[in-house]
C-alpha positions, 0 to 999 in steps of 0.5 A: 192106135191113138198114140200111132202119129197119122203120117206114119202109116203112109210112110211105113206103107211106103217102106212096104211098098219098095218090096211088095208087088202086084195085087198084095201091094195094091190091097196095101195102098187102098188099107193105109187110108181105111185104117188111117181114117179109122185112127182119126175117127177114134182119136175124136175131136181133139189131141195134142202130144208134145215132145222135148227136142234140144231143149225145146218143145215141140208139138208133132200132133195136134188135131182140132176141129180144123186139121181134122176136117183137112185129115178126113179130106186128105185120107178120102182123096188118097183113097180115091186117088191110089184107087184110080192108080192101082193099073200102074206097077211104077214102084217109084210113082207108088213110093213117092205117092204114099211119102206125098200124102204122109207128108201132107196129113203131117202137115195139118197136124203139126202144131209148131213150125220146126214141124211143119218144115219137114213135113213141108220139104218131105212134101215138096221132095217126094211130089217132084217124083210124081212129075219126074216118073213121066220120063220126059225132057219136059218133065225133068226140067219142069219138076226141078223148077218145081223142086228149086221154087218149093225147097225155097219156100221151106228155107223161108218157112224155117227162116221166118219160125226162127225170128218168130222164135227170137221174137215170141220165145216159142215155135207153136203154130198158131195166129203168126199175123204180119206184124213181123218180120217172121210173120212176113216171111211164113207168110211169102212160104205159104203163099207160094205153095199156095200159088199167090200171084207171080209164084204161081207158075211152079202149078201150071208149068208141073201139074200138066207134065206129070203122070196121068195119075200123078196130077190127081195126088198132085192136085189134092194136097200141095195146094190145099196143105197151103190153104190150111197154113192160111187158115191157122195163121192168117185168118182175118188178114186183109191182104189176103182178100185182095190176093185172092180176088186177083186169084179168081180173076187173072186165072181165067184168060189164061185158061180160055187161050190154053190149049193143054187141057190139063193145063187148063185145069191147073189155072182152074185150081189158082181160080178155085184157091182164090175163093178159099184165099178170099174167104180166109182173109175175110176172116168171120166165122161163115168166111172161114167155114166157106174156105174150108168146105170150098177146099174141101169139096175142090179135091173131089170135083178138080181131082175128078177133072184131073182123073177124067183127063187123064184117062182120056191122056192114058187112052189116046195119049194126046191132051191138047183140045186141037187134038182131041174131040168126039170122043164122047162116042167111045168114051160115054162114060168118061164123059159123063163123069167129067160132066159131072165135075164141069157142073161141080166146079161151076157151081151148078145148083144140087151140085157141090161147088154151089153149096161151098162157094155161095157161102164165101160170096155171102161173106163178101157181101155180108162184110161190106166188100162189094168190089171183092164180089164183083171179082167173084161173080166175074169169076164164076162166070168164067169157070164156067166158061173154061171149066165148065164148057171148054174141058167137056166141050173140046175133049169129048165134042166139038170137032171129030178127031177120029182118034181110035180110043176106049174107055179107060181101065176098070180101077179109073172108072170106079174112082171117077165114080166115086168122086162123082157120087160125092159132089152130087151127095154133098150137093144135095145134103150140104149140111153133112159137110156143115156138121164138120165145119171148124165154126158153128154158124148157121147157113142155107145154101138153097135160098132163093136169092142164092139159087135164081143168082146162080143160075142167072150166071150160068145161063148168060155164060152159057149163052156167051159161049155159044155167041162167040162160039158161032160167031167164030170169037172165041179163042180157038184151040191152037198148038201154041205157048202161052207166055206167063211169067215163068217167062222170066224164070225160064227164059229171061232169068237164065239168059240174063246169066248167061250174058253176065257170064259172057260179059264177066269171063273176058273182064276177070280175064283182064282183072287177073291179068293185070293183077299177075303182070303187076305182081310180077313187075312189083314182087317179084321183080324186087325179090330177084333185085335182092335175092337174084343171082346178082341182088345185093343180099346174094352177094359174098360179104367178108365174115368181119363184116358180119360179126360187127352187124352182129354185133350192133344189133345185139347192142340195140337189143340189150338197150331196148331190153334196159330201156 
């Protein structure tokens, strides 16, 4: 199976699954990343084949320390995710989802930037399904934003590889920096797939208008693919710290006044991502290793958040936090579940967040970037305000919506289940996920300065939102919109079209007017002047006449000839 490209089984898988159906289908999906994993287990710790397309040299495979962290991540959170899936006999959302995730593990391992483009835009294309099989007015349009934003980022990819190419000769993915133009430009693409500042929207404008099970492929792979480019190519980019502090931070305030619980949860991924974008601009050996491990372990609590709201979205089919509540009476084990992910992302000790995101925290500190932990640590905080409290709290407590419900289908538990094994297990035995780091660096999680600080944080938080929770100053849970700036590629954007178009119609009617009133006056007024009935060239000239002008310029003709 070396010589077997990893992306490959999930294409094949589905080819298959156009044509299969029912439970032979279903044992399909959950074999692909079994024996996908077994592949990358007997590959081993590194491989690289090469090929020759039009003269150049192209890389399709390269597996090293850092992708095939990202591999083994990536086949795990298929599994977990087609597991939770297996209820739905949506032959669209299946074949979209195995294209996503083939495109996603060929991503990491591609190892030039030709490559790396279509497996960026198979991405980009088959994720758009994920959202469209909502079939919902709503879904339509957000996943062709989603659609227009990410084949714009691919177009700024393969335009930035070209210039890299004029500028180095080569298209290999490797340290591309910012001191070009090329650089600049695969820089922009990687952050928007990313969900820099101001690209950002495309996440918290699709992610809540996909299918219950479509967020959770949907919210392991785009971002995360992104967060890999990153690391290959920008680590120890400074601009890169200051993105992503402003990532931790901004995200909060929106999150506190959403009211879509998955929405929520969508400005939780930009915070998250922000300590990943933070430590891969820090760039050191224990920044990068805190970036990696944090992405790592994001997929599985986010994705186990992501799969608790959806079984309470497929149970009531509601998902906003006015109208949810109480639920922890019909749903107990859902909501423990979902506990267990709230104290994952927040980072509570014995948990996985805690053993990942300390480590990025250490850097700052360690690398003299006080200011940037401040921005952290608020950060922390506020997770656990939005996350942490708010998605339990609303969903399941609070306020008793009497909504009739039940807990979700067997296939959604055993894969929350799973998922929640995990963050407990990699928070408590921490140095199984350090063993498969890409830098070899030396760190303990549970010390105590790392244990008392963490707890200290979470206990005044907790603390804060009691006091406003009782005091009636925290944000309520309104049916309300938010504005972000999507604001402008939705709302100002298109309107400022349509006024220009309203203002450019009347105005090329004028110009065209003018324009043919002046031809006619001008051409075609001389033309009838001559040749009209009664212009000068349509009169009846004597023969004479015309043999001496004959005559004449055949006279010129010879002397110009002689001359």
């Amino acid at each position: 199976m070396i010589d077997i490209h990893p992306s490959l089984l999930f294409f094949f898988a589905a080819v298959l699954a156009c044509v299969l159906r029912g439970h032979v289908r279903s044992a399909m999906m959950l074999a692909v990343p079994v024996f996908g994993a077994l592949n990358l287990w007997q590959i081993g710790g590194s491989l690289t084949l090469t090929t020759s397309f039009l003269g150049y040299t192209l890389e399709p495979l390269r597996i090293d320390d850092l992708s095939i962290l990202f591999g083994y991540l990536f086949h795990l959170a298929a599994f977990i995710a087609i597991i939770f899936s297996l209820h739905v006999k949506d032959t669209v959302q299946h074949v979209s989802a195995l294209t996503y995730i083939g495109s996603a593990i060929g991503a990491v391992f591609a190892g030039d930037l030709l490559t790396l483009f279509i497996f960026w835009e198979i991405m980009a294309v088959s994720s758009a399904f994920l959202i469209w099989a909502r079939r919902s007015d709503r879904s339509y349009h957000s996943a062709m934003r989603y659609l227009i934003i990410h084949v714009l980022s691919g177009v700024l990819l393969l335009a930035g590889a070209l210039f890299i190419f004029r500028d180095t000769g080569s298209l290999a993915f490797n340290e591309i920096g910012l001191g070009t133009t090329g650089g600049w430009l695969v820089f922009i693409a990687f952050g928007i797939k990313a969900a820099f500042p101001f690209f950002h929207n495309w996440l918290t404008d699709a992610y809540p208008e996909s299918t219950p099970t479509g967020a959770v492929f949907l919210s392991a792979f785009t971002t995360k693919a992104a967060v890999y480019a990153l690391a290959r190519g920008y680590a120890g980019t400074e601009i890169l710290i200051y993105i992503g502090a402003a990532m931790t931070c901004f995200p909060i305030f929106y999150a506190v006044i959403e009211n879509d619980l998955r929405r929520v949860l969508a400005y939780s991924m930009i915070n998250q991502i922000g300590f990943m974008v933070v430590g891969i601009g820090i760039g050191t050996a224990l920044a990068v290793n805190g970036a990696v491990a944090h992405a790592f372990n994001d997929v599985i609590f986010k994705g186990l958040l992501f799969m608790a709201m959806g079984a309470v979205l497929h149970v009531t089919g509601r998902m906003n936090g006015s109208d949810l509540g109480g639920l922890y009476k019909k749903m107990p084990i859902t909501t423990i579940l979902c506990i267990v992910g709230a104290a994952s992302i927040s980072a509570f000790p014995l948990f996985s967040g805690f053993v990942s995101k300390s480590m990025v925290m250490s850097a700052a500190l360690k690398e003299g970037y006080d200011w940037v932990w401040i921005c952290l640590l608020f950060a922390s905080a506020g997770v656990f305000h939005h996350a942490g409290i708010k998605i339990p709290y609303f969903a399941f407590f609070a306020h008793d919506a009497n909504i009739k419900a039940k807990e979700p289908p067997f296939n959604m538990l055993v894969a929350m289940g799973i998922a929640a094994v995990l963050c407990v297990a990699i928070g408590c035995y921490p140095h199984v996920l350090y063993n498969m780091l890409p830098n070899e660096y030396e760190y303990t999680a549970y010390d105590t300065t790392h244990v008392l600080a963490q707890l200290q944080i979470l206990f005044f938080s907790a603390m804060a939102f009691v006091w406003l929770n009782l005091k009636g100053l925290y944000p309520p849970e309104l049916p309300s919109i938010n504005i972000d700036i999507e604001w402008f590629y939705r709302r100002v954007i298109p309107c400022s079209v349509r006024c220009g178009l309203a203002m450019a119609v009347p105005a090329y009617k004028a110009t065209t007017g003018f324009i043919t009133g002046l031809f006619r006056k001008v051409v075609i007024g001389n033309l009838l002047r001559h040749h009209g009935e009664h212009g000068v060239l349509s009169r009846a000239w004597p023969i004479g006449s015309m043999v001496l002008w004959v005559a004449v310029l055949l006279c010129l003709y010879i002397i110009l000839y002689h001359v």
